[in-house]
C-alpha positions in Angstrom: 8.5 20.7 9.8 5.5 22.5 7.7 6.4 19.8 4.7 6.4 17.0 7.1 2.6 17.7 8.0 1.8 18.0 4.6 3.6 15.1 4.0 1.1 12.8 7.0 -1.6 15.2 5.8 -1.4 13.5 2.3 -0.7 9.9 2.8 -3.7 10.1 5.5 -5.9 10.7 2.9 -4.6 8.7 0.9 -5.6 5.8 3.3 -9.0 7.2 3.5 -9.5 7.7 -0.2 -8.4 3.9 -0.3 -10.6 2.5 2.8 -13.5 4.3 1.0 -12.3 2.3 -2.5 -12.0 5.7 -3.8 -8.7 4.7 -6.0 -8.7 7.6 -8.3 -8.0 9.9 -5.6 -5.0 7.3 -4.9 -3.8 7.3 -8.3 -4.2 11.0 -8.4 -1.9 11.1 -5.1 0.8 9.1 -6.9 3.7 11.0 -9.2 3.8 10.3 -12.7 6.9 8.7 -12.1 6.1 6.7 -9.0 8.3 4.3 -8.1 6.3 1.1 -6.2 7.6 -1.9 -4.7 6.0 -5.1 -3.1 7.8 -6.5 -0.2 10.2 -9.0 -1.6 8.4 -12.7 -1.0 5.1 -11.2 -1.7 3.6 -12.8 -4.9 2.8 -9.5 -5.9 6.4 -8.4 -5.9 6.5 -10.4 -9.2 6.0 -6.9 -10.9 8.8 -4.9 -9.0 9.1 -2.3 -9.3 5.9 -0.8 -10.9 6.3 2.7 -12.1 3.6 4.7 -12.8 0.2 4.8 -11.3 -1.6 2.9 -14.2 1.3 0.3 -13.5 -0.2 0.3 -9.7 -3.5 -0.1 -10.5 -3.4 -2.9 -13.1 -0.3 -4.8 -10.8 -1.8 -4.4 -7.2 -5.0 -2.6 -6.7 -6.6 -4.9 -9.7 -5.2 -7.9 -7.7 -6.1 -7.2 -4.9 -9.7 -6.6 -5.6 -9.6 -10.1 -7.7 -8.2 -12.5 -5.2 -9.9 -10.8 -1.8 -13.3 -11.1 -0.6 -12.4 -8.1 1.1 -9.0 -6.5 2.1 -8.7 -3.3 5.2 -6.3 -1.6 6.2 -6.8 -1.3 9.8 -4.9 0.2 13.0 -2.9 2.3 11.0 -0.1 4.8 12.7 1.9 7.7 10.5 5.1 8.6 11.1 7.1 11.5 10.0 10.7 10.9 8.8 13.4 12.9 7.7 13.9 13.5 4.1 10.5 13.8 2.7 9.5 10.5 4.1 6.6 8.9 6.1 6.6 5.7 8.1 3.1 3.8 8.2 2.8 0.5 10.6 -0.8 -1.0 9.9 -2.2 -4.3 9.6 -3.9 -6.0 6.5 -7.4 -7.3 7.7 -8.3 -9.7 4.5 -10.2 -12.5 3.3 -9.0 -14.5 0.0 -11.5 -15.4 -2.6 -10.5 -18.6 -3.7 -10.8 -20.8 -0.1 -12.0 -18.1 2.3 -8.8 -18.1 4.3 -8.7 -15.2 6.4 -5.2 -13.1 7.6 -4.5 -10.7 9.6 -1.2 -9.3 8.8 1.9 -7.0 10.3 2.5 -4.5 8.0 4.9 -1.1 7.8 4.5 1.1 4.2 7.4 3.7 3.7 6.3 6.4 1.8 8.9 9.1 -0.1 7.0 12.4 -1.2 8.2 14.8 -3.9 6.2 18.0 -4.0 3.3 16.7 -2.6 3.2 13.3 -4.5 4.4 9.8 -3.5 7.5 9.6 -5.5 8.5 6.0 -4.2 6.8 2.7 -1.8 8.1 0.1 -0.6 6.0 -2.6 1.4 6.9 -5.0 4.5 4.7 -7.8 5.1 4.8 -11.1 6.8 4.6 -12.5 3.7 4.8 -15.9 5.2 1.2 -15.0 6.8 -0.1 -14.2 2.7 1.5 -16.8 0.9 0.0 -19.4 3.8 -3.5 -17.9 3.4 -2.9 -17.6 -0.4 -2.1 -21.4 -0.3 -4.5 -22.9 2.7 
């Protein structure tokens, strides 16, 4: 149960660290080897899956920051798991750049750890709810 805490303990600050645009810490969080996937239907999943944090950054976080005005996480709940893994159910809170549409999204993350690192992602959106904002 002690690696389970660490486990929230870890992915809580990484949602701090990103709230607070602090992305090195989040890189820093991520294993070398990190194995990160976009939920299938998300434009962004066009780069699946991305391994490595500099593959992170330049495939999501850059994006991210380039087509939003401004993108929260917000009403976020952890979840321990079995096997090294932590549940996350949160909603996105963004506004796109290019026509100002605005979404408010369902979203769950599921995070695997590997001696205190995420070793894997994988994302699921309503990515029905982005790609209408992305094309309003």
């Amino acid at each position: 149960m002690k690696n389970n805490m660490q486990n929230i303990t870890i992915i809580d600050s990484m949602y701090k660290a990103f709230e607070k645009g602090d992305i090195p810490i989040v890189l820093g969080l991520l294993d070398d080897k990190v194995v990160w996937n976009e939920a299938e239907g998300n434009a962004m999943a066009d780069g699946n899956p991305y391994i490595g944090p500099e593959a992170v950054l330049n495939g999501v976080f850059a994006r991210l920051g380039e087509e939003h005005e401004y993108f929260n996480l917000k009403e976020i709940e952890l979840h321990n798991m079995y096997n090294d893994k932590v549940l996350a159910t949160l909603r996105y809170d963004a506004k796109r750049k290019s026509n100002g549409a605005l979404y408010d999204a369902q979203v769950a993350h599921l995070w695997t750890m590997k001696n205190g690192k995420v070793a894997a992602f994988q994302q699921y959106v309503d990515t029905k709810q982005l790609a209408d904002a992305a094309n309003k």
